[in-house]
C-alpha positions in Angstrom: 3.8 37.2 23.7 0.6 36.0 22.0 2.4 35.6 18.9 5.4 34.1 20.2 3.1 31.5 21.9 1.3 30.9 18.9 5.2 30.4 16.9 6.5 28.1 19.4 3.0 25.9 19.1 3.7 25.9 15.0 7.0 25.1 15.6 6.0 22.4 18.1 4.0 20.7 15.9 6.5 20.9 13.0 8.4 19.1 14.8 6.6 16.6 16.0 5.1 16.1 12.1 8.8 16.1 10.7 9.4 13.6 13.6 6.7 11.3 12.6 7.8 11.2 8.7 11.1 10.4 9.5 9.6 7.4 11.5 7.6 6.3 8.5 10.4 6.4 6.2 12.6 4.9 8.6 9.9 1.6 8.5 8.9 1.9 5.2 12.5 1.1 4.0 13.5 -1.4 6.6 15.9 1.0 7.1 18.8 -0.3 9.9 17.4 -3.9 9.5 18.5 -7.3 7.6 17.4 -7.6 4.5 15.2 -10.6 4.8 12.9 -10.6 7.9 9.9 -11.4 9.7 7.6 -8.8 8.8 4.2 -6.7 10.3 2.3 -6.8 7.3 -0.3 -4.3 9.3 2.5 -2.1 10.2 4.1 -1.7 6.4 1.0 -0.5 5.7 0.3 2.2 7.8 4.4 3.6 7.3 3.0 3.2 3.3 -0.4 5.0 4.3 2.1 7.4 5.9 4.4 8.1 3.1 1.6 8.4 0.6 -0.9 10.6 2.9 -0.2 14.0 0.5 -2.0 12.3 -1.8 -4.9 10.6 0.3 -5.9 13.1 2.7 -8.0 15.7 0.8 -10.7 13.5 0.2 -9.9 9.6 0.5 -11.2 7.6 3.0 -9.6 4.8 4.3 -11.2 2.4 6.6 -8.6 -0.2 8.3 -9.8 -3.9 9.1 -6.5 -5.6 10.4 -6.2 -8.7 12.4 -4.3 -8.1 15.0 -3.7 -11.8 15.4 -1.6 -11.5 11.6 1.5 -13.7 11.5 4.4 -11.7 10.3 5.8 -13.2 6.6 9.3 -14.1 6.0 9.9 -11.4 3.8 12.2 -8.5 1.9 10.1 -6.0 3.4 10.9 -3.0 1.7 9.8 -5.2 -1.7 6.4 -5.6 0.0 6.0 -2.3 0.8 6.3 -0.9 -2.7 3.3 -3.5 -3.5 1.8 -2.0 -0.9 2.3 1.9 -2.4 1.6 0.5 -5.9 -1.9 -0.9 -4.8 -3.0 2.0 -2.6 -1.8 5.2 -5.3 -3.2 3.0 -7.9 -6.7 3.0 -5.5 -5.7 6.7 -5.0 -6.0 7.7 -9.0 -8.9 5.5 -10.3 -11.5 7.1 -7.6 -9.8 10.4 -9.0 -8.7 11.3 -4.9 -12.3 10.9 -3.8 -13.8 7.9 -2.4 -13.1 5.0 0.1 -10.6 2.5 0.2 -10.7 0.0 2.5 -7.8 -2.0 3.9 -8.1 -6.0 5.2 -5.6 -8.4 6.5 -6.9 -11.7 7.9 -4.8 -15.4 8.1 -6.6 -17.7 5.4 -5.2 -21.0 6.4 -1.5 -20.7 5.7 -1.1 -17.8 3.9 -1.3 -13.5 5.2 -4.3 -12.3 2.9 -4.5 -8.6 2.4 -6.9 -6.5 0.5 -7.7 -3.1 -0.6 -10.7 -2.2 -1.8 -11.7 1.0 -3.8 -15.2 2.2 -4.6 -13.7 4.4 -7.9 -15.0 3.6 -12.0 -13.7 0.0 -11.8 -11.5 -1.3 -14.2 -13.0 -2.2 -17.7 -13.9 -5.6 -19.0 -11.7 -5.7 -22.1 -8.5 -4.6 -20.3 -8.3 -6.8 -17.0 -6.5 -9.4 -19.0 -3.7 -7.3 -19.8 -3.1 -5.1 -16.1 -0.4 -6.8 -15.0 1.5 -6.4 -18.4 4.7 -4.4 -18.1 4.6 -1.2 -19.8 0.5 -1.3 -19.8 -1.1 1.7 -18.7 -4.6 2.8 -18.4 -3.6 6.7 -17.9 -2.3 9.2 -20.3 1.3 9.6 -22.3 3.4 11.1 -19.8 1.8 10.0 -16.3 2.2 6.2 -16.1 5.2 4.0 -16.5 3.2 0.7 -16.6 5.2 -0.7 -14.4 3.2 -0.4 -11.0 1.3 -3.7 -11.1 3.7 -5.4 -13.0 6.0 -4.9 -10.1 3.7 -5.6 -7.5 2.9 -9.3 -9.2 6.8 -9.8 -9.8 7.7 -9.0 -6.0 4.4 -11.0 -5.0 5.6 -14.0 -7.0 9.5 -14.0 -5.4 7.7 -13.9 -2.4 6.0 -17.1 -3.3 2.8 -15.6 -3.1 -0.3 -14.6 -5.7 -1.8 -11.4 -6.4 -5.7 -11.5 -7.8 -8.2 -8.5 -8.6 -12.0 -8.4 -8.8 -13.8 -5.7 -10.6 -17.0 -3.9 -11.5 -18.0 0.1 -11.3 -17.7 1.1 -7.4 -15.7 -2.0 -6.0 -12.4 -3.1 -7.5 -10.8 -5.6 -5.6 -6.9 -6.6 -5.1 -5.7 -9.6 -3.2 -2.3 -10.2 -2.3 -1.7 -13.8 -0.7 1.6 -14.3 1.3 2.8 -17.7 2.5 3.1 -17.4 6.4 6.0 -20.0 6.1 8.6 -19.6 3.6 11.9 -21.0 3.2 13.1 -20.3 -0.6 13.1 -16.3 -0.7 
């Protein structure tokens, strides 16, 4: 009976975990929903923090700082969210899967600004002009396309908005800037 008990639980919890996953993926796609919409920045976030938590949870620490006053952005929020998974797995492989990465969204006048910080090596001097290069890639032949920031400033930039980066050793920077009003996407 014990072990049965101790099944069901397992199972139970399966469940539940399988149920929560298809949730995530479910948001994360803007599966169901228009194309173009009004979007929770906050909540694209956490389905991306969901969908990339294999890679986060042995030793990543993430601290969340959202306002929950955040307009929602006129957006293709599927687009957004792959900035979003570029920025945080990028985070996720400079500190190596060890560290902190911290997570901001605030309203800074008329634009949605959201940050992630990462305490990892920082991003050297004499390549920060060229990150945003397609095809440019810090790690080795084999494990990097090059195309992760490229496509976050591309989507960023048909969404009217900016993307910027700040960096030294144990605090790199991004900010992605989002118009809360915005008629030509």
């Amino acid at each position: 009976m014990l072990e049965i008990s101790r099944l069901l639980a397992d199972i139970e919890h399966s469940t539940c975990r399988i149920s929560d996953l298809v949730k995530a993926i479910k948001e994360y796609s803007f599966m169901d929903e228009a194309q173009r919409q009004e979007v929770d920045v906050a909540k694209g976030i956490e389905s991306t923090l969901t969908m990339l938590s294999h890679k986060l949870k042995h030793g990543i620490t993430i601290v969340r700082n959202y306002d929950p006053n955040l307009p929602r952005v006129p957006s293709y929020g599927s687009e957004l969210n792959q900035v979003w998974t570029n920025l945080i797995d990028n985070a996720a492989d400079a500190m190596k899967g060890e560290g902190e990465l911290r997570i901001r969204t605030m309203r800074e006048g008329d634009d949605v600004l959201v940050e992630f910080v990462d305490n990892g090596p920082g991003i050297p001097a004499e390549i920060q002009t060229r990150i945003f290069d397609p095809f440019f890639t810090t790690k080795p032949m084999g494990e990097g396309t090059g195309l992760g920031l490229d496509t976050v400033y591309r989507i960023v930039r048909n969404h009217r908005g900016n993307v910027t980066f700040v960096s030294r050793p144990g605090n790199t920077c991004f900010r992605v800037r989002l118009p809360v009003r915005n008629t030509r996407i």
